[in-house]
C-alpha positions in Angstrom: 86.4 29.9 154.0 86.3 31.6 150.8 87.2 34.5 151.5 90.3 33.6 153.4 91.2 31.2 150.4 90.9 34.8 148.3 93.0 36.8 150.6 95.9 34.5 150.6 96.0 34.2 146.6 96.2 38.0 146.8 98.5 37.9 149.0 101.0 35.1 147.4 100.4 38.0 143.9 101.3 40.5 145.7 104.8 39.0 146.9 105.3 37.5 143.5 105.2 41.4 142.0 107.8 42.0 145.1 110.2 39.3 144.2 109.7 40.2 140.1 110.7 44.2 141.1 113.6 42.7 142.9 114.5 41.1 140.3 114.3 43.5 138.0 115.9 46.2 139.8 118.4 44.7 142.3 122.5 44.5 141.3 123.9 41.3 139.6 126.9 41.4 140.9 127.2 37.9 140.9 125.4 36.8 137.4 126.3 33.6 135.9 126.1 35.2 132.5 128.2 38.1 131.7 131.2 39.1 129.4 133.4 42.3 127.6 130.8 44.8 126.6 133.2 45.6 123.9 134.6 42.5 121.9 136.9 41.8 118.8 138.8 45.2 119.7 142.0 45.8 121.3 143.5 49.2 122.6 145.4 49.4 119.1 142.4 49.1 117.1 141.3 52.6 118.3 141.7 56.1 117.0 140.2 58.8 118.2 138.3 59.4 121.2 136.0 62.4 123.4 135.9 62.5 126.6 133.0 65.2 128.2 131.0 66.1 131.3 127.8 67.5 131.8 129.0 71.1 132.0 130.7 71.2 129.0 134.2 70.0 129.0 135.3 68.0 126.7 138.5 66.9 125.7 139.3 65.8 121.9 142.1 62.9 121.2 143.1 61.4 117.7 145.8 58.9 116.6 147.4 60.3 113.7 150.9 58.7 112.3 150.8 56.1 115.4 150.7 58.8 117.8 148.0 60.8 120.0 147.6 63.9 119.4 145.2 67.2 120.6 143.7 68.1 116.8 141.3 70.5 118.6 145.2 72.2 119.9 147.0 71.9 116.4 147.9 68.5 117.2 149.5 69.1 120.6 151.4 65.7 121.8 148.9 63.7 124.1 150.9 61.1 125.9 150.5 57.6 125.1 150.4 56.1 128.5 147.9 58.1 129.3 145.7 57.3 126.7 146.3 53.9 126.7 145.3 54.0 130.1 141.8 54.8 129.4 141.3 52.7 126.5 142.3 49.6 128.3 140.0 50.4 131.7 137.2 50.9 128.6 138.0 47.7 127.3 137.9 46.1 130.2 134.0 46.3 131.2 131.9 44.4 131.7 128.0 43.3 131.5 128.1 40.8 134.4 126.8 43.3 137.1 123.2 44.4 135.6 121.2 46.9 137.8 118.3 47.8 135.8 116.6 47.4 132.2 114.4 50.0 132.3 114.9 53.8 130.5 113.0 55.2 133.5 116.5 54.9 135.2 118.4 56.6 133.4 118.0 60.1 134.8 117.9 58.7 138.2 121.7 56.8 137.6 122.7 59.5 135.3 123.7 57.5 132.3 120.7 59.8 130.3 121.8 61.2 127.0 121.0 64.7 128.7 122.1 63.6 132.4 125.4 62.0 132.4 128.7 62.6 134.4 131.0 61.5 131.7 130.1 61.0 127.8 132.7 58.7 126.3 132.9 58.1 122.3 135.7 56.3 120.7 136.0 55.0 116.8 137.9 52.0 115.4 140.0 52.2 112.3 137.3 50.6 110.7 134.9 53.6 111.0 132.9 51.7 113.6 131.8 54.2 117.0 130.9 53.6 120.7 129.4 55.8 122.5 128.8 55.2 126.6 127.6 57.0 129.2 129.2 56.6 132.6 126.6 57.9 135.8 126.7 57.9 139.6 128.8 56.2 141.8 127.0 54.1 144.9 130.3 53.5 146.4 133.5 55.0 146.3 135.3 52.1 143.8 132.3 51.3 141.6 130.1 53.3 139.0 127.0 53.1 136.7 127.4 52.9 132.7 125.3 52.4 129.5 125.7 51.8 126.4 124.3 54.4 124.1 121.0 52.7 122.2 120.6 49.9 125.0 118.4 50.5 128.4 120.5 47.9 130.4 123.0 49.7 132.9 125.5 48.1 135.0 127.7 48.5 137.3 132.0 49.0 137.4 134.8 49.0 139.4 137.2 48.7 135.7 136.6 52.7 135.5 135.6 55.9 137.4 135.1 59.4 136.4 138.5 60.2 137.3 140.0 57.4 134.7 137.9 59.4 132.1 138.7 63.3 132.7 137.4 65.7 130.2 140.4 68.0 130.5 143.2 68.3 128.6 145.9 68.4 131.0 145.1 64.7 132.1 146.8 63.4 129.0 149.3 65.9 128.3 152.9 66.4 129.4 151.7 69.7 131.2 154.8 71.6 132.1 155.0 74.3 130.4 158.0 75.8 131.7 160.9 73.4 133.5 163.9 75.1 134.7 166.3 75.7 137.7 165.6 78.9 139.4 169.6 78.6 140.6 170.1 78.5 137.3 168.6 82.2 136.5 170.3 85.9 138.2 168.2 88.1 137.4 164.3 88.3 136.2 162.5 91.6 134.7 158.5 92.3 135.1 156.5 94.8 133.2 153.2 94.9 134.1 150.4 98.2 134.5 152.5 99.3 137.9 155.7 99.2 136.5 159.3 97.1 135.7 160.4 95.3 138.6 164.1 93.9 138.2 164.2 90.7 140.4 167.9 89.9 141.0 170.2 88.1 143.8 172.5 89.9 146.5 175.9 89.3 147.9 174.3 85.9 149.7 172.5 84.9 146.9 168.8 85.7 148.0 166.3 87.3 145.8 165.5 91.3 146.4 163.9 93.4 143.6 166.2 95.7 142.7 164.8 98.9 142.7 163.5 99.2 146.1 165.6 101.3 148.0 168.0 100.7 151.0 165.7 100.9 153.8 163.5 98.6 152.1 164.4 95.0 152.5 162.9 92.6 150.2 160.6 89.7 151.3 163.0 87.3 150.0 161.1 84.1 151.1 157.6 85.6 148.9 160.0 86.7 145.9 161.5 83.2 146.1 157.9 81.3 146.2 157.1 83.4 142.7 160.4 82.6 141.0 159.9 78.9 141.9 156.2 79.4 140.3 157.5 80.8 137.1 160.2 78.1 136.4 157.6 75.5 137.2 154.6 76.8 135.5 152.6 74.0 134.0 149.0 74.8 131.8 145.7 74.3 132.3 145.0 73.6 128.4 146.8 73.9 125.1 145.2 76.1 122.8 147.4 75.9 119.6 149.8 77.7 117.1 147.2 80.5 116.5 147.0 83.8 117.6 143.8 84.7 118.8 143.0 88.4 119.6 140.4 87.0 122.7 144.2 86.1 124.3 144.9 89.2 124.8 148.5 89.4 124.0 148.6 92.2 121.4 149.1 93.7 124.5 149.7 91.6 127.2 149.4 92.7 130.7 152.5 91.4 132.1 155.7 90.3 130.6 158.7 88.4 131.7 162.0 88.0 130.8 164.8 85.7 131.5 168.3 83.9 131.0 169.0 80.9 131.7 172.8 80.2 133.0 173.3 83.4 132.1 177.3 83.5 132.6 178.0 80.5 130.0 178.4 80.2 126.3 175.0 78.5 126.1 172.8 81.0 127.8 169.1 81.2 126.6 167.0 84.3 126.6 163.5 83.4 127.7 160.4 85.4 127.8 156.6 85.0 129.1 153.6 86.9 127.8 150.8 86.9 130.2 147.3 88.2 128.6 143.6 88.0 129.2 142.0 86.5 132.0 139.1 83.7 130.2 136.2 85.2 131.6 134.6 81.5 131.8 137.4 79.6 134.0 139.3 82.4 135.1 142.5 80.7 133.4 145.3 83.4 131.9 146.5 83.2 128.2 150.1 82.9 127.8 153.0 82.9 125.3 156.3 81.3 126.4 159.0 81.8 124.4 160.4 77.7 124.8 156.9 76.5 123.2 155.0 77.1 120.2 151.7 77.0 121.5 149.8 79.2 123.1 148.3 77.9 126.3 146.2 78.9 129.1 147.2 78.5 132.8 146.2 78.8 136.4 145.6 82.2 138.2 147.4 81.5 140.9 150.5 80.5 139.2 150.8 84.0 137.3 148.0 86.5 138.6 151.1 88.2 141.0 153.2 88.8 138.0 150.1 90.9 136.5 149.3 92.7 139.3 151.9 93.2 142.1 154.3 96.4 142.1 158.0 96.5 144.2 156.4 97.7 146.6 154.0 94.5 147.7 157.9 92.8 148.1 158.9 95.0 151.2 159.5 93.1 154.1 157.0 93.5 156.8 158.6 94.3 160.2 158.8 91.8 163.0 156.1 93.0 165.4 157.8 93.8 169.0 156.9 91.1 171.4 154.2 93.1 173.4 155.0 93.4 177.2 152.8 90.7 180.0 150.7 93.0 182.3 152.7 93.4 185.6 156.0 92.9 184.4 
């Protein structure tokens, strides 16, 4: 009789350490107590804020005269509504959902101080910092955060990696160049196989200029680049600067331009396309219309640098082939 009385005090401890482990470890997603993690600040009370990843992005942004700014890019203009955007998901988390309080988890939900998916540090004018760490994701509208210095983490729907990118061009006005390809005749290339003159015929359609009568220009391909140029939007800012690493002492492509061309207010334009960044791939370019220099996508430019008139011709239709027994 003992013994059984022994075995079932064993057993009622051992579902007592079940129940305390649940506790412990499960989601509150539903706990009575719970409120802003951040309190007594609003979106205007912060001034600078760093956004990074766990591969080393990062993306720098500062209040300076009442507006945002890049100061890592000479104080490129960040746009407002985009970095009001994030501050206010920030602002809006909350400590209601707890899913664990031990370090041990840290790793394991990536909110470590060496395993994260998104570092996030923002000041106050009054000097005061934040720094949080947001993790995994268990579903597709929710995500794990920390606070760093505390072992709690809990869990989000306010936010998601997304919200806090670690790139520039998130809260940027990215376009680089805006224009209206009717609006240009004629466009000149320089690159390592040559100058290409890109020009319009009798009906209007792009053909470069010096390929020669029996070679018809792939107007349609010609058309799909000139669309790329006067849409070209960056990767990244870089600033005023010159650097030597861009490349553009001498560059390995360069375009020029002018817009309306037949008015009294024509502009000349020109783009400088330079090194390839051997660490994202991403081409450094000047553009005449901007005072930065910035860095943009391959594909938007990589033809420029190294196509010749010859990759324009028109391939011939091939001749329908005849059905056996015809």
């Amino acid at each position: 009789m003992m013994f059984n009385r022994r075995n079932q005090v064993l057993a009622a401890l051992v579902v007592l350490q079940l129940l305390l482990v649940a506790v412990v470890f499960w989601p509150r997603s539903t706990q009575a107590v719970g409120g802003p993690i951040f309190t007594d600040i609003t979106t205007d009370d912060i001034v600078a804020i760093q956004v990074a990843d766990n591969t080393g992005n990062q993306v720098q942004l500062q209040k300076q005269a009442g507006a945002w700014v890049l100061p890592t890019a000479d104080n490129f203009p960040a746009r407002a509504d985009k970095v009001s955007a994030l501050l206010e998901k920030l602002l809006k988390l909350q400590n209601n959902r707890l899913v664990t309080q031990t370090a041990a988890s840290h790793k394991r939900l990536q909110v470590a101080a060496d395993d994260f998916v998104r570092r996030v540090e923002f000041r106050s004018q009054d000097g005061t910092s934040h720094v949080l760490y947001l993790g995994s994701s268990p579903t597709m509208s929710s995500m794990h955060f920390r606070l760093d210095g505390q072992n709690e983490v809990y869990l989000t729907n306010e936010l998601s990696s997304f919200d806090a990118s670690p790139q520039a061009s998130a809260y940027i006005d990215a376009q680089l160049i805006s224009q209206a390809a009717a609006d240009i005749t004629q466009v000149t290339v320089e690159n390592a196989q040559g100058k290409m003159t890109f020009g319009r015929d009798e009906n209007g359609d792009w053909v470069v200029q010096e390929l020669g009568p029996d070679q018809p220009t792939d107007s349609a391909q010609l058309s799909s680049l000139i669309t790329r140029l006067t849409s070209l939007s960056m990767l990244q800012p870089l600033g005023t600067q010159p650097d030597a690493s861009y490349g553009l002492d001498q560059p390995q492509a360069v375009l020029r331009w002018t817009l309306h061309p037949a008015d009294a207010d024509a502009q000349d334009f020109e783009l400088q396309i330079g090194a390839k960044d051997a660490a994202d791939n991403g081409y450094f370019v000047k553009f005449s219309g901007s005072p930065y220099y910035v860095q943009v996508a391959p594909f938007a430019v990589e033809d420029f640098v190294t196509k010749a008139a010859a990759d324009f011709i028109l391939a011939p239709t091939p001749e329908p082939q005849a059905t056996p027994g015809q």
